[in-house]
N, C-alpha and C positions, 0 to 999 in steps of 0.2 A: 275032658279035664278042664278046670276053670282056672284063670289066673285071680287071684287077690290081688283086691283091688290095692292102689297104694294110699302108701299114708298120705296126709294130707301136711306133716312136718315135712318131707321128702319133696314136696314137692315147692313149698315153700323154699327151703334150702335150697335145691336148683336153681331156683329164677332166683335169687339172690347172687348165688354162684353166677349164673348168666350175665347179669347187672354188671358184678362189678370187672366182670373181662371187657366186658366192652366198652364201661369207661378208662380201663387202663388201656387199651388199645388207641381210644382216642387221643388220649394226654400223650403217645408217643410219636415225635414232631418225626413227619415224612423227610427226608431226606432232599437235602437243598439240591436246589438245579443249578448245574454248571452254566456259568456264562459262555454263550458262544464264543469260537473262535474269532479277534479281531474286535472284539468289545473293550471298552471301559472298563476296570473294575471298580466298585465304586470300597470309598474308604469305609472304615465305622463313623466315620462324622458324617459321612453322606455327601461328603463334597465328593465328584467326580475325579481320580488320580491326574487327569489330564489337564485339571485345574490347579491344582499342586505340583505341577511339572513346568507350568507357564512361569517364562522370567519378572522377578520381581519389578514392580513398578520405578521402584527408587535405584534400580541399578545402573550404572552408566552407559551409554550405548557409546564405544568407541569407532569412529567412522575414518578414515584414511583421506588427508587433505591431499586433494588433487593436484596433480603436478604438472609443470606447465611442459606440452610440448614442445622440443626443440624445432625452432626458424617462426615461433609462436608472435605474433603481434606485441609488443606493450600492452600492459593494460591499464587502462585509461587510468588518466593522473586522478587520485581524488580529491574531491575539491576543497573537502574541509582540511587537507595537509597544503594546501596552497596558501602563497601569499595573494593580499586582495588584490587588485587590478589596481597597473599604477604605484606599486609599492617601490617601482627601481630597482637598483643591483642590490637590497640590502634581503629583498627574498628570493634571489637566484638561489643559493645554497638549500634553500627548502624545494625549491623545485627538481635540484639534481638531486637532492636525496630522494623526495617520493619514486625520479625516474628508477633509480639504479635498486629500490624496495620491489618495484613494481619489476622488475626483471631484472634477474638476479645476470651477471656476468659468466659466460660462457667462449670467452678468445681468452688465445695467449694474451701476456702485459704487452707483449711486441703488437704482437697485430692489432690489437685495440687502440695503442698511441697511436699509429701508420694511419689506423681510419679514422678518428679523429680529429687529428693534424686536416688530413685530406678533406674529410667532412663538413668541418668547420670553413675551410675556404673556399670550397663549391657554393656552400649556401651564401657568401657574403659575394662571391663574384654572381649568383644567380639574380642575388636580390637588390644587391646595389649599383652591380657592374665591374666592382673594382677587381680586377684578377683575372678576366674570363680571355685572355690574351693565352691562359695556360694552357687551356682543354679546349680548342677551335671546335672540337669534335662535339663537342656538347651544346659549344654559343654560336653554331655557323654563322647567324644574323646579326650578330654584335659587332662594332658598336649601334647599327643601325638601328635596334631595337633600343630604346629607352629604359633604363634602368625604375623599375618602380615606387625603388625608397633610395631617401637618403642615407648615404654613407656616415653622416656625421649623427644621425640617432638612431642607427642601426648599433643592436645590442644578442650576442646570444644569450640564453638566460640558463640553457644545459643543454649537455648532450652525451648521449651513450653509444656506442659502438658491441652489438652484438649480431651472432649470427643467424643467418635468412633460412635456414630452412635445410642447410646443408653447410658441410667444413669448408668447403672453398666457396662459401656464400654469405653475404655481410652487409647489415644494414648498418645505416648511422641514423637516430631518432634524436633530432633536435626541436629545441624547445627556442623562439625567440622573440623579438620586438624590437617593432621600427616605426619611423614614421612616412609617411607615403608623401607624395609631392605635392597633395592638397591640403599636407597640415595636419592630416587626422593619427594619431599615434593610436597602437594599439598591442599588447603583449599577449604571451601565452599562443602564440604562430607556431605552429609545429609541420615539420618537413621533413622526410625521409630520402637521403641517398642511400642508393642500393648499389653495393660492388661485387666483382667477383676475382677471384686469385686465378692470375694466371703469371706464364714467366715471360720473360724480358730479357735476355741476352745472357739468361741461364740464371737469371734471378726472380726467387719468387715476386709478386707486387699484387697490391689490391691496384682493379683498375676500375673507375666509376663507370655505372651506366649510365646513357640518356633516361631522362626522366619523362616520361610518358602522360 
């Protein structure tokens, strides 16, 4: 038994039919690939989200001003709040302000008058001589040792009384000018007594130390 052969429409018609399946097959978009885990996604603009997440350029950056540790040094006078060299008592007051700017106060009102009262007269028996009759313990040599400046142009110019490092510990930072026995004057001398509290017949007291 023979097959008839086919029509030649028939066969037309298939590869037609074949054609257009396989171009709707094409035109149907594969299906997108997940991005791995721990990737980027990236936006519809194409910028990377991790670039849209970065802080704005014009934002402020807020940073925490550093604080000064307690028994911390002064920090250095600065020089454009100074009066110029040679100005006399009428830029003391600029100089006790920059000290007392530059470290902020940390004693009772008590103990800070006590060691500056005391402060004050160490430096002028050390420097001129005058007083050191008070504290033998500090001037063993005097009067034997000659006083360096005179008395009569010795000037303090400031001074602050805060604490060293610890509560029962206390400098005095003083600031002065004088003139030395060759004539030559000069300001802006900075000197530090250093005390510590201890008691005395059941009373507290700052007592100075040797200066080293």
């Amino acid at each position: 038994m023979t097959t008839p052969p086919r029509s030649p429409r028939l066969l037309v018609l298939s590869t037609v039919v074949l054609a257009v399946c396989g171009v709707a097959l094409l035109a149907v978009p594969h299906g997108q690939e997940q991005p791995a885990p721990g990737s980027s996604p990236v936006s519809v603009t194409g910028v990377p989200s991790s670039a849209a997440a970065a802080p704005s350029a014009t934002a402020p950056t807020i940073a925490a001003a550093p604080s000064k540790p307690s028994g911390a040094s002064p920090s250095p006078v600065v020089p454009s709040a100074l009066p110029p060299h040679g100005e006399g008592a009428a830029g003391d007051e600029a100089i006790q302000q920059s000290l007392e700017a530059s470290w902020p106060a940390d004693l009772p009102a008590a103990d800070e008058r006590e060691l500056l009262t005391t402060g004050r007269a160490l430096l002028r028996a050390d420097v001129t001589g005058v007083g050191r009759e008070k504290w033998p313990e500090l001037f063993p040599h005097s009067p034997a040792v000659a006083p360096a400046f005179t008395a009569a142009r010795f000037r303090i110019q400031a001074a602050i009384a805060r604490q060293d490092g610890r509560p029962n510990r206390a400098v005095v930072h003083l600031v002065w000018a004088g003139m030395d026995r060759g004539g030559t004057f000069t300001d802006l001398r900075i000197t530090d007594w250093h005390f510590t509290r201890t008691t005395t017949k059941g009373a507290p007291a700052w007592t100075p130390q040797p200066r080293t």
